[in-house]
Backbone bond lengths (Angstrom), bond angles and torsions (degrees), N, CA, C in turn:
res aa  C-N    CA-C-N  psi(-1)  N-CA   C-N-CA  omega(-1)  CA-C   N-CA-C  phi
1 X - - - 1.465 - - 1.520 109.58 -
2 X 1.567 132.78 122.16 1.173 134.51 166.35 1.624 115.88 -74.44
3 X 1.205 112.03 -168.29 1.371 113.01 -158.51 1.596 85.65 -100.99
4 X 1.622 108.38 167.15 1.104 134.63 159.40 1.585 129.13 -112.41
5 X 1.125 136.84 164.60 1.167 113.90 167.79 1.460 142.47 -63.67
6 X 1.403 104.16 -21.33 1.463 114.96 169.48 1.263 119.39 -63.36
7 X 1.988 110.62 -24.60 1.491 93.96 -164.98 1.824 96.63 -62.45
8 X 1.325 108.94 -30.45 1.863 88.18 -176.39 1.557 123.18 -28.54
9 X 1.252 111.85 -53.67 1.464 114.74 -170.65 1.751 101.30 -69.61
10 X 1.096 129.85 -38.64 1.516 135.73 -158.12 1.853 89.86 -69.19
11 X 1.726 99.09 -39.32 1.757 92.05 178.60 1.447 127.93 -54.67
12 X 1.684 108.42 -39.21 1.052 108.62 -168.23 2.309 109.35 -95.66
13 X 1.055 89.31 1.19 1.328 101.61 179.33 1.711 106.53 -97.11
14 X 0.937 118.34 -21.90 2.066 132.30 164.07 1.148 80.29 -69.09
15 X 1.588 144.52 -92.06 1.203 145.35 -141.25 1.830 99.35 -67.26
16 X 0.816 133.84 -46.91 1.452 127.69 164.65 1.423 117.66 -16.07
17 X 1.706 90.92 -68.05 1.718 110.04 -164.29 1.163 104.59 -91.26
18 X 1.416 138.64 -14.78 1.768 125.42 154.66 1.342 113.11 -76.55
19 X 1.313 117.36 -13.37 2.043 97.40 167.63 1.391 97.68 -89.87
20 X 1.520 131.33 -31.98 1.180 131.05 170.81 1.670 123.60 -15.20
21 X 1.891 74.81 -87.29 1.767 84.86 156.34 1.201 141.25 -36.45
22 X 1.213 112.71 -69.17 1.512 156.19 138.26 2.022 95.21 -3.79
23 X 1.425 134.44 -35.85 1.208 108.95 170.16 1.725 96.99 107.42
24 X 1.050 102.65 -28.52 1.413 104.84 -168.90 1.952 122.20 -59.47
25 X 0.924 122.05 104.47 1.560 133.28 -172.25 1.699 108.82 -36.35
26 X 1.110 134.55 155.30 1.792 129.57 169.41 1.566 100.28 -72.87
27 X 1.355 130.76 -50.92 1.292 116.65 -179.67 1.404 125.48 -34.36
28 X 1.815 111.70 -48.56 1.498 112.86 172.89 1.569 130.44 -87.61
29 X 1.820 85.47 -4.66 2.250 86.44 158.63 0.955 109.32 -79.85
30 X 1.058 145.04 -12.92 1.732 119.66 -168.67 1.436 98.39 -76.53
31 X 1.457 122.11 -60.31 1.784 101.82 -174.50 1.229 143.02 -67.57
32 X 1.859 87.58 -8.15 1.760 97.06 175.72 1.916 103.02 -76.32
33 X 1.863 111.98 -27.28 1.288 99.73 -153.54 1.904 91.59 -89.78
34 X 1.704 114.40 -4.27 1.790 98.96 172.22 1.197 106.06 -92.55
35 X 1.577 123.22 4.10 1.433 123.36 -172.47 1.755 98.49 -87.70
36 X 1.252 116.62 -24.60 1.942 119.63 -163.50 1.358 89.50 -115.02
37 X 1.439 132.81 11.98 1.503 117.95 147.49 1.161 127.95 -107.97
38 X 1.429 100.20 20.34 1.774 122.96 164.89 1.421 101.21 -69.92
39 X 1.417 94.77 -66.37 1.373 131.70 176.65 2.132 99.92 -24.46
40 X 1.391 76.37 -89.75 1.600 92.91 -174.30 1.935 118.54 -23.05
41 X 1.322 83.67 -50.48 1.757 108.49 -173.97 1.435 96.96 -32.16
42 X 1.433 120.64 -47.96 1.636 135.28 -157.04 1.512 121.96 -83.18
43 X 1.674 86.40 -15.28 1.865 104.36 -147.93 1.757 87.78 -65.33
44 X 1.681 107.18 160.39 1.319 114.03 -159.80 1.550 90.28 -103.25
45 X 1.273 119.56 133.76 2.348 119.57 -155.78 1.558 90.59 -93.76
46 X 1.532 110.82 -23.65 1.775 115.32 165.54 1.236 128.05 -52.34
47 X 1.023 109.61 -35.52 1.424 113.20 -159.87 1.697 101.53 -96.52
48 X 1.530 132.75 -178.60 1.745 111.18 -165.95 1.114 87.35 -104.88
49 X 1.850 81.19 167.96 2.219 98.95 -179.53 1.940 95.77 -42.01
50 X 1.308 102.94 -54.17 1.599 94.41 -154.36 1.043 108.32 -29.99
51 X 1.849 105.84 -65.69 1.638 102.24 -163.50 1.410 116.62 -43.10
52 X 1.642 121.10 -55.29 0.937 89.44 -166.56 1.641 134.79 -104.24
53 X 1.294 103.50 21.36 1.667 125.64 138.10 1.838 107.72 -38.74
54 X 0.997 95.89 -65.72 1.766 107.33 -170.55 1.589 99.56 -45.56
55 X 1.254 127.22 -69.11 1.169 135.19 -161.66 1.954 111.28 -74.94
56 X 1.091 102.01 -23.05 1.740 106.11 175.11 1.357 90.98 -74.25
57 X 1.608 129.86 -71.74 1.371 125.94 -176.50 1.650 130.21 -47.90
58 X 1.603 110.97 -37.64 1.640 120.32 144.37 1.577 103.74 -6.28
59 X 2.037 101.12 -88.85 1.407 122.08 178.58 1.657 101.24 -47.44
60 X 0.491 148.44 -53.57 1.896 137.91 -149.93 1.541 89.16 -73.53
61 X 1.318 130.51 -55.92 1.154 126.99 171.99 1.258 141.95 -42.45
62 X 1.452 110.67 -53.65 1.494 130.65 152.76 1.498 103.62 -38.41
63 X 1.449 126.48 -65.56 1.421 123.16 -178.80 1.156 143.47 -77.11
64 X 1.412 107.31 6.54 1.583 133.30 156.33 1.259 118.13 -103.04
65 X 1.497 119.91 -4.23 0.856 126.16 172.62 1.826 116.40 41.91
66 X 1.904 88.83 50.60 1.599 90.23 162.69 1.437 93.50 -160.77
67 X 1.514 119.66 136.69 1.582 144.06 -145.34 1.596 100.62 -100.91
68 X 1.587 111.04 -33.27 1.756 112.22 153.56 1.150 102.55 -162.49
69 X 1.710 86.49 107.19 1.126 103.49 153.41 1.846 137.51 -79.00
70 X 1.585 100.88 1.16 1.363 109.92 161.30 1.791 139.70 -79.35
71 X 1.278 94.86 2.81 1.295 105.09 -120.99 2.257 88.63 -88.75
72 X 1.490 96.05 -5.40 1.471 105.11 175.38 1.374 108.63 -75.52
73 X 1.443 96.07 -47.29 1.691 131.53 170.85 1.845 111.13 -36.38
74 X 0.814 100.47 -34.36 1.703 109.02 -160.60 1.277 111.52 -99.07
75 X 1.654 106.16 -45.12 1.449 104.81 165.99 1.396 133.16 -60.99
76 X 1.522 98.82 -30.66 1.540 119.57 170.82 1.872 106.36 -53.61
77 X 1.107 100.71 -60.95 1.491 110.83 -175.83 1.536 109.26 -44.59
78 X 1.450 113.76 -65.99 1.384 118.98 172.67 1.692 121.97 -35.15
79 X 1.443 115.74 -47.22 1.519 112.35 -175.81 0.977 77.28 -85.27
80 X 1.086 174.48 -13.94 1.762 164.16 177.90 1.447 96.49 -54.18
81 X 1.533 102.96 -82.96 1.516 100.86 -168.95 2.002 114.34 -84.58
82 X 1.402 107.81 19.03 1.727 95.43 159.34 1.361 122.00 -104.93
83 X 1.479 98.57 5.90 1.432 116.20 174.66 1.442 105.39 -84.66
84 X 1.467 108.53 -35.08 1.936 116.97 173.42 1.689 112.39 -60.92
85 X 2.093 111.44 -40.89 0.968 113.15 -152.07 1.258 121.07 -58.04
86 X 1.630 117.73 -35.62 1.854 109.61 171.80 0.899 106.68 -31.28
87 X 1.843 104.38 -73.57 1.521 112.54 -144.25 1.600 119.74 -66.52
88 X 1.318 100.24 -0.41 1.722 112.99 -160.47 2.632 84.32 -105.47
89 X 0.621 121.53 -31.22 1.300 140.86 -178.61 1.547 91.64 -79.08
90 X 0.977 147.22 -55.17 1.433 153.34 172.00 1.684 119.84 -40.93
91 X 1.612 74.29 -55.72 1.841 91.02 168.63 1.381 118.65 -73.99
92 X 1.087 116.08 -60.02 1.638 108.19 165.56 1.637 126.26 -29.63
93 X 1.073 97.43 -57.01 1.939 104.13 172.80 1.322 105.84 -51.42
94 X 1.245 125.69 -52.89 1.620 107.32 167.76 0.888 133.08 -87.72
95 X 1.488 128.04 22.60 0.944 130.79 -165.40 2.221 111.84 -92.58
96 X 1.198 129.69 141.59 1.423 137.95 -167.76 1.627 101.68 -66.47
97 X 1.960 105.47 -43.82 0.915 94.02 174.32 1.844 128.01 -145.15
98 X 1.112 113.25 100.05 1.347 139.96 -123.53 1.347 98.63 -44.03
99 X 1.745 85.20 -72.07 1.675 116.85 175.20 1.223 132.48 -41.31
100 X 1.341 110.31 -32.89 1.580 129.02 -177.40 1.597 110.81 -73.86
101 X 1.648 97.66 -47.64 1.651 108.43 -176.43 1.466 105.66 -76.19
102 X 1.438 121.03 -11.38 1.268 122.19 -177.59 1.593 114.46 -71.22
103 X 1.688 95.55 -44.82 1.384 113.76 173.49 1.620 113.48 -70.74
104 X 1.278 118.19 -23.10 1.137 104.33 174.74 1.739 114.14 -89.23
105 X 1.153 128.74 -47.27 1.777 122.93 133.98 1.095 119.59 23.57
106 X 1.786 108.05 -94.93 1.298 121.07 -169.77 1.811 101.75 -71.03
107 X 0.850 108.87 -10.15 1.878 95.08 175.18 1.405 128.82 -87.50
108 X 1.401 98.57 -20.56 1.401 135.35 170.29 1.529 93.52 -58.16
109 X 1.183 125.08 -91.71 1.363 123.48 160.19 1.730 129.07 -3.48
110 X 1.088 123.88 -46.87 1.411 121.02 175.26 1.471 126.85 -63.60
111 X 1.737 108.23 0.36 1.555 115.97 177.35 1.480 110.09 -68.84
112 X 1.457 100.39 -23.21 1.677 107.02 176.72 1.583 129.79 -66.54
113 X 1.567 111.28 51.12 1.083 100.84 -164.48 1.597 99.84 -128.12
114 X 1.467 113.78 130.28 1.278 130.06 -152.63 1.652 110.65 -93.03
115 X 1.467 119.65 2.94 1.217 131.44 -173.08 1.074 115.56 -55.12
116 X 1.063 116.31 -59.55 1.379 146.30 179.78 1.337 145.01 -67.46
117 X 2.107 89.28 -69.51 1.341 120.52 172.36 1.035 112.50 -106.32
118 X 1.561 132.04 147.36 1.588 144.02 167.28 1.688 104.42 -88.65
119 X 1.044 82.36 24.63 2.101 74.46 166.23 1.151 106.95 -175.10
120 X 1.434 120.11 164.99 1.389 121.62 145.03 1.828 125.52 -128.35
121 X 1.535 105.38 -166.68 1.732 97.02 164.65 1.363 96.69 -134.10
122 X 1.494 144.27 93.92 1.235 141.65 -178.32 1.132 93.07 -68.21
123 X 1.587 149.91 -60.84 0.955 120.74 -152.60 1.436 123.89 -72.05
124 X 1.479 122.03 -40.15 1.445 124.86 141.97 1.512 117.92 1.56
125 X 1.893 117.58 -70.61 1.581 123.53 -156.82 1.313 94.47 -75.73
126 X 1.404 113.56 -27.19 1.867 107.69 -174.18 1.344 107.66 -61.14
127 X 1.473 119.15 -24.38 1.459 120.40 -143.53 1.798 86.36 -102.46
128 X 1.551 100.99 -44.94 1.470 85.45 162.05 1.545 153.61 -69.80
129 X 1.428 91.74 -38.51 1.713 107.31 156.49 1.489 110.36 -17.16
130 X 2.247 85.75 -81.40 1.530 81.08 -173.42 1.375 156.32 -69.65
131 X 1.374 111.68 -8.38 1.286 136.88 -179.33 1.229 114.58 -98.20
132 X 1.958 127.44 -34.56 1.342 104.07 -175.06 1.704 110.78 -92.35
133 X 1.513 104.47 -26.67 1.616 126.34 159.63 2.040 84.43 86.30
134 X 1.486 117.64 -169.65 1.074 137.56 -162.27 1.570 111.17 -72.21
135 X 1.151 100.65 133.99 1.820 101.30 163.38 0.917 96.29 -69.27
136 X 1.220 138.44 -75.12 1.628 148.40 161.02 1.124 124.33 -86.86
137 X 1.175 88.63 145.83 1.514 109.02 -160.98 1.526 135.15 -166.70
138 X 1.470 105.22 86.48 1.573 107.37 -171.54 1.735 99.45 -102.89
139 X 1.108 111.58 78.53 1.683 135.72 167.37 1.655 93.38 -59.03
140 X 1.063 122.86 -68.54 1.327 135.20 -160.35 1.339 122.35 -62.11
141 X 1.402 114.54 -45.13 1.473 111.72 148.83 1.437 125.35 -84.71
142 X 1.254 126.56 10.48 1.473 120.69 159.26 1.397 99.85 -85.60
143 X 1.469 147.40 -11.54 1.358 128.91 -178.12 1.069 113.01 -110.92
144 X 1.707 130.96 -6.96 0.901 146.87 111.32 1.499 110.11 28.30
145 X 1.989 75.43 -103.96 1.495 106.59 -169.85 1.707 124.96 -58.56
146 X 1.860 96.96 -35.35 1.091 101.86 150.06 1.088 157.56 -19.37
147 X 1.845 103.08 -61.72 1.433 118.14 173.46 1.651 108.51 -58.24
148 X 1.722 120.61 -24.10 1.100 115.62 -168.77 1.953 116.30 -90.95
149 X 1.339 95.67 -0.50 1.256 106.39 -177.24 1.398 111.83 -128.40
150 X 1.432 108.51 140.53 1.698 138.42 -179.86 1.201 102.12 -68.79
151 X 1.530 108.63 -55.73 1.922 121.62 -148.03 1.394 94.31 -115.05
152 X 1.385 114.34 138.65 1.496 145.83 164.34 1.324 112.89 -100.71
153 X 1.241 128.10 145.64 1.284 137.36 142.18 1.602 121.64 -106.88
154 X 1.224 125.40 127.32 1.375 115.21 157.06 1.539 119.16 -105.11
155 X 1.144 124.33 131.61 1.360 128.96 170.13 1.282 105.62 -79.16
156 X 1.354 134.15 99.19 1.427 134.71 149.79 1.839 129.75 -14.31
157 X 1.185 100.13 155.43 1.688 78.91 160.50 1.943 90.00 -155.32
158 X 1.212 135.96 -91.09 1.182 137.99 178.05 1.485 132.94 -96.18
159 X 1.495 116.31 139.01 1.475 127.66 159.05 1.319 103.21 -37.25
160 X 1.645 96.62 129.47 1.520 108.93 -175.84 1.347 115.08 85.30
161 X 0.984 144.85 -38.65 1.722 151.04 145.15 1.524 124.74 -34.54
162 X 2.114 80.93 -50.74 1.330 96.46 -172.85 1.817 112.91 -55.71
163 X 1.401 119.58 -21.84 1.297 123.39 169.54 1.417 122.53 -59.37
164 X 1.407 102.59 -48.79 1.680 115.16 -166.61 1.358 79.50 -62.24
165 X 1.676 144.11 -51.34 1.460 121.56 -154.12 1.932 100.89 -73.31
166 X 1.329 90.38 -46.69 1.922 76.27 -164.72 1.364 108.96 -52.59
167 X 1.630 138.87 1.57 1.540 137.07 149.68 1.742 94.83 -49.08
168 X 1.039 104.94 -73.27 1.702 128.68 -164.65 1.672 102.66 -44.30
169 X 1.568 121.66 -40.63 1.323 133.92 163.24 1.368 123.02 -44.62
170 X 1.357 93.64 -61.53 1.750 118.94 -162.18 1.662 89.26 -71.82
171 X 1.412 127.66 -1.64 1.464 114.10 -172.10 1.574 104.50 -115.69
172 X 1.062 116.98 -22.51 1.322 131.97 163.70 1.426 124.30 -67.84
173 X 1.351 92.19 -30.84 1.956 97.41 -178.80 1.534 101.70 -98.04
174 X 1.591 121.91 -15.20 1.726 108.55 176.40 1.943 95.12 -79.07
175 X 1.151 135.46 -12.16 1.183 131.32 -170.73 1.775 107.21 -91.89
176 X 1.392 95.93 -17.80 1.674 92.41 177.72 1.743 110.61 124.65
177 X 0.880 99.99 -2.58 1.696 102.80 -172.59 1.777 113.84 -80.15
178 X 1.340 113.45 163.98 1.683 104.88 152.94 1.161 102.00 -127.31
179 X 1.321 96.87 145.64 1.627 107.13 178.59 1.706 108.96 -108.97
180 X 1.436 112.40 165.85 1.127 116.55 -167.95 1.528 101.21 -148.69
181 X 1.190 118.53 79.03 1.357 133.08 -167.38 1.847 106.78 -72.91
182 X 1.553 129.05 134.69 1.433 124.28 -179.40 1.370 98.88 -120.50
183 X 1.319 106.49 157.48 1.517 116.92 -173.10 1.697 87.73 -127.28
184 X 1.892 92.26 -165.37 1.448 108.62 -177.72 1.780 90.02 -87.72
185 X 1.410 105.64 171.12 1.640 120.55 157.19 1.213 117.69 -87.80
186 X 1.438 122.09 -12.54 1.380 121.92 -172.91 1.792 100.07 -173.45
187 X 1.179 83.83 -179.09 1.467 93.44 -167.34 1.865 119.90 -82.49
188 X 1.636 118.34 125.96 1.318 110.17 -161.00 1.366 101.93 -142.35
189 X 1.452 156.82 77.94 0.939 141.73 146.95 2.041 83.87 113.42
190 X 1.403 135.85 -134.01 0.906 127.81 -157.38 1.838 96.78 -128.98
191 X 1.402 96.65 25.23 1.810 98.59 -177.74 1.447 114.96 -83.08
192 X 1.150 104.91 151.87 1.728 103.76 -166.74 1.183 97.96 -101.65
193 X 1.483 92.63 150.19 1.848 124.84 -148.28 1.741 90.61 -122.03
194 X 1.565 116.89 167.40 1.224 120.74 173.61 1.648 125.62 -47.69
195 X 1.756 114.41 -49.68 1.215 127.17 132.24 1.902 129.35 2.30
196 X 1.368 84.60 -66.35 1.771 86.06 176.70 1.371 107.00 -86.96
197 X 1.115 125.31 -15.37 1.691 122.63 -168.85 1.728 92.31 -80.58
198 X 1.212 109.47 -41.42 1.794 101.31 -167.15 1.713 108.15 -80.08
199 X 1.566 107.39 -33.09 1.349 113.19 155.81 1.776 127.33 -29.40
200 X 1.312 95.37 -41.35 1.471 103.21 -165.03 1.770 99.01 -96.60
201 X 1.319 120.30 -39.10 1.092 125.16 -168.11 1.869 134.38 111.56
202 X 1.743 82.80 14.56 1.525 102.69 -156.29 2.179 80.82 -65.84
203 X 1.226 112.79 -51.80 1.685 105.01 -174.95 1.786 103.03 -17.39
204 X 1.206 123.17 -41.58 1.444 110.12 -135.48 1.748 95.33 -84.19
205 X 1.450 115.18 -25.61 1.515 115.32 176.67 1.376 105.45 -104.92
206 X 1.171 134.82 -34.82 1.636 118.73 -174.12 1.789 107.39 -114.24
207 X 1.328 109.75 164.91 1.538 116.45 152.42 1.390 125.67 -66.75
208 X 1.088 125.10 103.39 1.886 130.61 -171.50 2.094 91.35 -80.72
209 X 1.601 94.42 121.54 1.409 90.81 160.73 1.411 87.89 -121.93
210 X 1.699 111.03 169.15 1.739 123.54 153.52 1.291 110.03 -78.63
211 X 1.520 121.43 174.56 1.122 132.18 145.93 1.532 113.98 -80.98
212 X 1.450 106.74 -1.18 1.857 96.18 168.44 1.566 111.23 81.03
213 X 1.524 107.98 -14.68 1.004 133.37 -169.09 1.750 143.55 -126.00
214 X 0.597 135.35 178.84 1.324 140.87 175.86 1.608 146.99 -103.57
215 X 1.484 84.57 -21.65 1.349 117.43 -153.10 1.508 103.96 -70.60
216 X 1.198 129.86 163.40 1.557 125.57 160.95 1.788 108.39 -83.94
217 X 1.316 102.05 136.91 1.663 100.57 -172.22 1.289 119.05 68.76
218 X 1.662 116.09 -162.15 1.917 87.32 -163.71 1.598 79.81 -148.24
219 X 1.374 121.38 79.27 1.441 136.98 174.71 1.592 106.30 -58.05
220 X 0.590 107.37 132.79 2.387 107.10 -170.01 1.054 93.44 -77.93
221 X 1.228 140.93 -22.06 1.874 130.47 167.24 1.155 116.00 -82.21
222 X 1.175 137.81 6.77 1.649 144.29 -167.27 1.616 107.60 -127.35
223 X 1.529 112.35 -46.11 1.317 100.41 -164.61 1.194 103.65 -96.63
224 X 1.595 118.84 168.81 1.446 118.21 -172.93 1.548 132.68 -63.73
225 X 1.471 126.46 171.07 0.908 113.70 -176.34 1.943 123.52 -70.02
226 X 0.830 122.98 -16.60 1.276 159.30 173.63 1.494 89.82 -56.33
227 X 1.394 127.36 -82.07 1.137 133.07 -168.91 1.647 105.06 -60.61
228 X 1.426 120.08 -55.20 1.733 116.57 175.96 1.427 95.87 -51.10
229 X 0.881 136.75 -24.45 1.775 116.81 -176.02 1.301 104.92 -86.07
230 X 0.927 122.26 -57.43 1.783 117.71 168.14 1.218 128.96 -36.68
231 X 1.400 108.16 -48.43 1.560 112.21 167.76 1.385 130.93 -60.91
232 X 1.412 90.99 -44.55 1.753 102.99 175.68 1.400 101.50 -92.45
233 X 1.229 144.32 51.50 1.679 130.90 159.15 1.675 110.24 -168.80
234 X 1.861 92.87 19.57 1.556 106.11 176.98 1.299 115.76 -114.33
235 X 1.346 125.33 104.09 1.412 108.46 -162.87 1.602 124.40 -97.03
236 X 1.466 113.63 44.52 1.298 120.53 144.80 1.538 112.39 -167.84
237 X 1.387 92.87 128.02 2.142 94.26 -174.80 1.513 102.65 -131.46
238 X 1.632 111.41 130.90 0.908 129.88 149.13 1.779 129.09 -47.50
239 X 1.185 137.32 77.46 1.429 141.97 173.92 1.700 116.84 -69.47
240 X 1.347 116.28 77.67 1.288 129.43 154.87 1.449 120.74 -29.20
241 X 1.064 139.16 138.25 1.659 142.37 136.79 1.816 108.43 98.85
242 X 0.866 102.43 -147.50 1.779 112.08 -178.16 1.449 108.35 -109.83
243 X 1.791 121.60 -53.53 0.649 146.54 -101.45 2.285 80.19 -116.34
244 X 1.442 99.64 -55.23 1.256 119.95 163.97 1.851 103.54 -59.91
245 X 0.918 146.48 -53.72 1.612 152.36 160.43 2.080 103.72 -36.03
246 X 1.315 80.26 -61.81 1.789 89.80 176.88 1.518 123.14 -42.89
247 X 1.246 95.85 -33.13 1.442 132.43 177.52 1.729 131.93 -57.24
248 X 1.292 87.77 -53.48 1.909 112.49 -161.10 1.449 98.25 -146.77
249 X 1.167 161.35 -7.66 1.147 135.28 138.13 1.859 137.43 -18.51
250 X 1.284 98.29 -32.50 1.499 124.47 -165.29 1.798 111.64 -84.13
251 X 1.637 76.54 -36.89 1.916 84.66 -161.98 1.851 93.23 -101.41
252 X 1.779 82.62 145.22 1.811 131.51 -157.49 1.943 80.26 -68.60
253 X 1.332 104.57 -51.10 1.757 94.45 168.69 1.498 135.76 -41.72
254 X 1.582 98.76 -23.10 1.629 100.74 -169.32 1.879 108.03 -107.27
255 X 1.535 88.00 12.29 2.073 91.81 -175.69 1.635 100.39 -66.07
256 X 1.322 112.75 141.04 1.548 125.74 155.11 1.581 85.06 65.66
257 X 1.194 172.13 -24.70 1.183 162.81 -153.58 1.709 127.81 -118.46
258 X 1.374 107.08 -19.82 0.962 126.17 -179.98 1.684 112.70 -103.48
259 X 1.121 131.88 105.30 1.769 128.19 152.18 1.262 109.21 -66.84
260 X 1.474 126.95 127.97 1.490 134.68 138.38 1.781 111.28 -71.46
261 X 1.694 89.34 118.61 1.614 89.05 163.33 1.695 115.03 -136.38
262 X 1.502 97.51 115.49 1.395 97.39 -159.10 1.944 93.80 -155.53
263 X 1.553 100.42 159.18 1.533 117.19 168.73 1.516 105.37 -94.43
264 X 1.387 97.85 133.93 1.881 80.76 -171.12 1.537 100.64 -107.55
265 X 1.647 111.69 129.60 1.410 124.05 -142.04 1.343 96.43 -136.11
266 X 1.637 128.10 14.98 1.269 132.77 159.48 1.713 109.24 -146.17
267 X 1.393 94.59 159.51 1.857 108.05 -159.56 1.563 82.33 -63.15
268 X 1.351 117.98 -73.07 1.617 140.96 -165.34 1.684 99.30 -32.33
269 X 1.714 118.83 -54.49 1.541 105.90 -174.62 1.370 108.32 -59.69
270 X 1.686 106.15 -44.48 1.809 118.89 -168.11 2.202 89.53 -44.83
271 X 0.832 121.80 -71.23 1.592 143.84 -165.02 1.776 93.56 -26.92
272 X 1.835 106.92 -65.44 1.326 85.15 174.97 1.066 115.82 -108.91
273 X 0.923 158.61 -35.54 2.197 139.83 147.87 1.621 105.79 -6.73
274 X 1.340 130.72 -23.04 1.231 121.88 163.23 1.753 94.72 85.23
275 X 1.419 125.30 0.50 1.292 110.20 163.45 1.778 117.35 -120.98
276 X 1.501 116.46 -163.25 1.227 114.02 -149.10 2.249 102.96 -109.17
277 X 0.744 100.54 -166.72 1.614 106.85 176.36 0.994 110.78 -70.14
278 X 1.168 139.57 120.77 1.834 138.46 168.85 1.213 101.84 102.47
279 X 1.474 135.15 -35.16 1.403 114.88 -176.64 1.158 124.06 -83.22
280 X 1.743 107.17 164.42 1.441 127.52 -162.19 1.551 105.01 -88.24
281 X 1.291 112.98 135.64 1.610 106.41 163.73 1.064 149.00 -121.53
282 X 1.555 164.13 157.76 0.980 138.44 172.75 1.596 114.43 -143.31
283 X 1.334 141.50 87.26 0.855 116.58 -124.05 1.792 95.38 -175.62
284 X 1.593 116.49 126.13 1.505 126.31 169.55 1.046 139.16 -99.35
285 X 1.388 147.31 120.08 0.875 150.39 -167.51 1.497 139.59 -71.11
């Protein structure tokens, strides 16, 4: 996905809400935020929001001189949603249809994303997940394809999410699967890193790889080689978030093999995902 014009403002509004967080006073944003619209002026409109989200926030970091500033943020999120996980594990067991509610779960989860917004209402997205279910929604050929595949990938996206998926895990591996769950390489906005995966306990059911990387989303020129082999020689991956969509939507690697599962939380993704603001998706390309 290339850029749009809006992502300009979405750049400097990420950088807003990470010095926000971040502690940082309004007196000393203003010159950091005319200093990253130097920046911006240059930014390449080809290349996707992520990247160059990733690399404006790089700079914001460097000049606050703090490497995560989420990182209070994230932990918070995590006991957030393992405080949900019984009761959300409860529901599943009775649930008609395990897998489906699983997928709707972990999507529920992706409201937690700190880019943007300084808050959320998890319990709200749960309530929506489950009841309004997918604008889109090819359920049917993901189990499909399923039946034809051993190995999973999930592409991660945020602390606190990362819970709602290991439901979505733990349901995949009682059916027979292995999963191979990826995180960030480093620290980026409020995305969960190896750190939060062992935090939560995701080690004990899936394989935790990094992206090797940093980056927001998992651009095949950025993340490691480790990770390009996985992607390209795994034949079905779960794609978490926007940011991961922003990512791999584009590439001839991710046809028929890849699910997007994400809340779509900008006009520009809604435009090409083919759905609208607020809705949930699930859905291959």
């Amino acid at each position: 996905m290339r850029c749009f014009v809006d992502c300009v403002y979405c750049y400097l509004k990420q950088a807003v809400t990470c010095m926000t967080i971040a502690g940082i006073n309004e007196d000393r944003q203003y010159p950091i935020l005319y200093e990253l619209m130097d920046d911006i002026k240059i930014m390449d409109s080809r290349r996707t929001p992520a990247e160059n989200s990733t690399e404006l926030l790089q700079k914001v970091y460097k000049l606050i001189n703090n490497d995560d500033p989420y990182l209070e943020a994230k932990k918070k999120s995590n006991l957030l949603a393992l405080e949900l996980y019984p009761e959300l594990k409860e529901y599943l067991k009775g649930s008609k249809s395990r897998l489906n509610d699983a997928l709707k779960i972990s999507v529920s989860g992706n409201v937690i994303d700190l880019g943007i917004n300084k808050s959320f209402d998890i319990n709200a997205s749960l309530k929506h997940s489950l009841n309004t279910g997918f604008s889109k929604d090819d359920f049917g050929s993901f189990v499909k394809k399923m039946n034809q595949e051993n190995n999973i990938i999930i592409l991660g996206d945020n602390a606190g999410e990362i819970v709602f998926d290991k439901l979505l895990i733990e349901e995949l591996v009682s059916m027979g699967k292995k999963v191979t769950y990826i995180v960030k390489g480093g620290p980026v906005l409020n995305d969960a890193t190896m750190e939060d995966a062992i935090e939560v306990g995701m080690d004990n059911i899936a394989r935790i790889v990094t992206t090797g990387s940093n980056y927001l989303g998992a651009p095949l020129q950025k993340v490691s080689e480790e990770t390009q082999k996985l992607l390209k020689e795994t034949g079905l991956i779960i794609s978490k978030g926007q940011a991961n969509f922003e990512s791999l939507e584009h590439e001839e690697t991710a046809k028929d093999k890849v699910f997007f599962l994400l809340k779509i939380k900008c006009e520009c993704v809604g435009i090409v995902a083919g759905a609208k603001f607020g809705d949930i998706v699930f859905f291959t390309r």
